[in-house]
N, C-alpha and C positions, 0 to 999 in steps of 0.2 A: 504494500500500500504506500502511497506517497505522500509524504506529510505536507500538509496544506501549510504555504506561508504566512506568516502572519504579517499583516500587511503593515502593522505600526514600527517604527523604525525607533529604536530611544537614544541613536547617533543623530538622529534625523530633530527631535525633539530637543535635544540637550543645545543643539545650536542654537533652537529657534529661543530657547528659553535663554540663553546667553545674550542673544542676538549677533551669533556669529555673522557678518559678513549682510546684516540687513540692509534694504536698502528701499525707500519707499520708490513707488513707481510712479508715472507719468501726471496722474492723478492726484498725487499726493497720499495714496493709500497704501498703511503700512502693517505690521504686524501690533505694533502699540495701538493703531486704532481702532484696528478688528476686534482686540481685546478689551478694549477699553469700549463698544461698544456693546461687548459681551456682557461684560459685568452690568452695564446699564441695564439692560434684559433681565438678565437672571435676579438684580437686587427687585426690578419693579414685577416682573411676573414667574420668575423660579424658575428653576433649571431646566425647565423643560421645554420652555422656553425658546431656549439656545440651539438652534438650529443653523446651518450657514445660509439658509435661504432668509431668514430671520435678521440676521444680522447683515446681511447686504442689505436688504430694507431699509433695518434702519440707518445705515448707512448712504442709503440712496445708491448704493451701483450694482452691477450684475452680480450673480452667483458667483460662478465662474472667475470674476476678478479672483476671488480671496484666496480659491485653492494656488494662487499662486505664490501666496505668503504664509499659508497657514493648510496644510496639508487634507486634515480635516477636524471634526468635532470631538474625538478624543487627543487630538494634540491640544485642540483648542480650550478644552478644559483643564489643562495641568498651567496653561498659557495664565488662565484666570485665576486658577489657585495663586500660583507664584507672585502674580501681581495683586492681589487684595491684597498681600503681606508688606509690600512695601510703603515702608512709613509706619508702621507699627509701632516702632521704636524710631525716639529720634535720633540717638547712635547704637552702636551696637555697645558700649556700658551702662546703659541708662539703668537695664534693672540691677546691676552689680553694683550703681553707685546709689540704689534706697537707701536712706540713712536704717541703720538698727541690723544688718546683718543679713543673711541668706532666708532668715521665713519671711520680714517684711519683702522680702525680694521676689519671694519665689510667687507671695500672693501677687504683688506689682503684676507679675507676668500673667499668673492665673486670671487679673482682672482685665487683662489687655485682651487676651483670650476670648475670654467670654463675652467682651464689647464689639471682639471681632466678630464673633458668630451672631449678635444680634442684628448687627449693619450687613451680613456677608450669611442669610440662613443657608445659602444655597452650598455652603462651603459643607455644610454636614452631608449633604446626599455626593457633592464631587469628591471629597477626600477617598483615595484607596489606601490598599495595602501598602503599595509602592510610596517613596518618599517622591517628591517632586525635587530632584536636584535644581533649581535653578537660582538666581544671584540674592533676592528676597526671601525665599526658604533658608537658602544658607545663613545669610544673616541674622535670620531671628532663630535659628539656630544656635550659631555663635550666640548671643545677646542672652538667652535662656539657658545656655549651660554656665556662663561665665561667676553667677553669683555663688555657685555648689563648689571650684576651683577650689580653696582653702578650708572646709570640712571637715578633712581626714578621709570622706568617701573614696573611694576606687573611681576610678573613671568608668567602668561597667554599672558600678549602683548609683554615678549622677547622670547617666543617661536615663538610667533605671526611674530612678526619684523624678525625672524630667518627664519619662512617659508617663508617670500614675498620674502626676497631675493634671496634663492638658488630655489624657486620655478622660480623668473625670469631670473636667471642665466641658468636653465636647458631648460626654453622654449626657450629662447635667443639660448641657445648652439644645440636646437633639430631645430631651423629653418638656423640654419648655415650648420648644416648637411644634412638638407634637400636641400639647396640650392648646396651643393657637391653631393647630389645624381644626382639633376635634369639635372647639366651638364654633370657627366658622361653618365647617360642615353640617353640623347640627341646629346652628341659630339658636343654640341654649347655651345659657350662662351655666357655672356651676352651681349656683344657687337654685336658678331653676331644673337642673339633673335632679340635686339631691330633694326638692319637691316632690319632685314625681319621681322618685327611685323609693324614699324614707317609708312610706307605709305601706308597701311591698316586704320591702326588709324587715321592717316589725312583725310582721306573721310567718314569713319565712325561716329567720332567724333563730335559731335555737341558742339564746344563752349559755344554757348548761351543757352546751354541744361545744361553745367555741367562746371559754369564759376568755382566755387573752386575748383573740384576735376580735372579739366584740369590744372590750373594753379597749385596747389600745386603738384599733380602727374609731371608735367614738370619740377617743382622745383628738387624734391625729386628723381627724373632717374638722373637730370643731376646733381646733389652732390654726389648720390652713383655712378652711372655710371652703374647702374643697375636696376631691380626692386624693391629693397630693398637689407638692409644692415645690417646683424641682429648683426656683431661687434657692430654700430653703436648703433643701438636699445641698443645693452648692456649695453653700456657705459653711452648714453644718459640715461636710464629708471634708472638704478643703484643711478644715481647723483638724479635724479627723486624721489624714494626712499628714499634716506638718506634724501633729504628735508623734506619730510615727518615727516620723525621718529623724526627728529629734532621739528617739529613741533609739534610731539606729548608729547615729554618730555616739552616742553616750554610750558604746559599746568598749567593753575592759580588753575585749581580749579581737587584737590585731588579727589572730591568727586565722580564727573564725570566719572575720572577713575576709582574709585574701583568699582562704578554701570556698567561699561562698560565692565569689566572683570568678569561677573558674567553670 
């Protein structure tokens, strides 16, 4: 059998994301504006959006121009990842230089995060597996490991301590916006759910069937005043978090860690 090629090239990608050898054409149309028209789309109608037929539109020119700058729609979204990140940071020390140490630092980053996901939702459904190498990924890269440097960590557990974070800041940020989908789609507040959900529950509900999770679920609707609170979860799980990491530098024995990181 013959194995079908895969048509995405990430020699091909890594330039464009560089901007190896760009050069806008005749028109004035380049690969910054295809992009940057991208994002305009995806922030006001979501990724779905983003089509190249879409974005010549909005651009006002043919299809066909763009494939000549931009290959196609999976290039073109690693193209918008990379660039929603720039300018994140206004150097790449800012969060290293928080006053108060590595947790006021590391939240700094966690906060920038999650202001990016609320300007940028569309970045929760583009992000993959793969890392986007391009010049604005790297840098907020650089920028978010540099405050963990003087720790004690290994360099394996501050990339480590690096993922937990913004991995919980994006599931945090992707159940927020889930929670904004559900109401648009519904046209019910939460207030009005738990209306018309509450005296269903009351007869359903067996107390002496499920004495904790009645009693903390009744806690936890009437703190958030919903079915969940994924700000909440943020903020909570983050401090959650940092105890941790604290915990883990307050470690006696060196040894433990370097066989840990192996």
């Amino acid at each position: 059998m013959v194995k079908k090629e895969n048509s995405f090239d990430p020699a091909r990608i890594l330039e464009l994301l560089w901007r190896v050898g760009a050069k806008p054409s005749r028109t004035g149309l380049s690969v910054d504006a295809i992009v940057d028209a991208a994002i305009e789309l995806a922030d006001a109608h979501g990724l779905e959006s983003v089509s190249m037929r879409n974005v010549a539109e909005h651009l006002g020119v043919g299809a066909m121009s763009l494939y000549t700058h931009v290959p196609g729609r999976e290039e073109l979204a690693d193209l918008m990842i990379d660039r929603s990140l720039a300018g994140l940071y206004s150097h790449v020390d800012e969060p290293s230089s928080v006053a108060g140490g590595w947790r006021p630092a590391l939240r700094f980053v966690a906060e920038r995060n999650w202001s990016l996901y609320q300007r940028h939702s569309w970045l929760l459904e583009a992000e993959g597996a793969r890392p986007v190498l391009g010049p604005h990924t790297n840098d907020k890269y650089e920028a978010e490991l540099r405050p963990l440097v003087y720790t004690g960590l290994t360099d394996i557990e501050i990339d480590s301590v690096l993922t937990l974070v913004l991995t919980h800041v994006s599931g945090t940020a992707r159940a927020l916006a889930g929670v904004a989908r559900v109401k648009e789609q519904s046209g019910m507040t939460d207030a009005q759910w738990w209306s018309a959900t509450a005296p269903i529950l009351e007869r359903v509900m067996d107390r002496a069937r499920f004495p904790v999770s009645s009693r903390v679920g009744t806690a936890a609707a009437a703190s958030y005043d919903a079915a969940s609170d994924p700000v909440h979860a943020y903020r909570f799980g983050l401090e959650c978090i940092l105890d941790g990491v604290q915990a883990l530098m307050s470690r006696d024995q060196p040894a433990d860690r370097s066989s840990a990181s192996e």
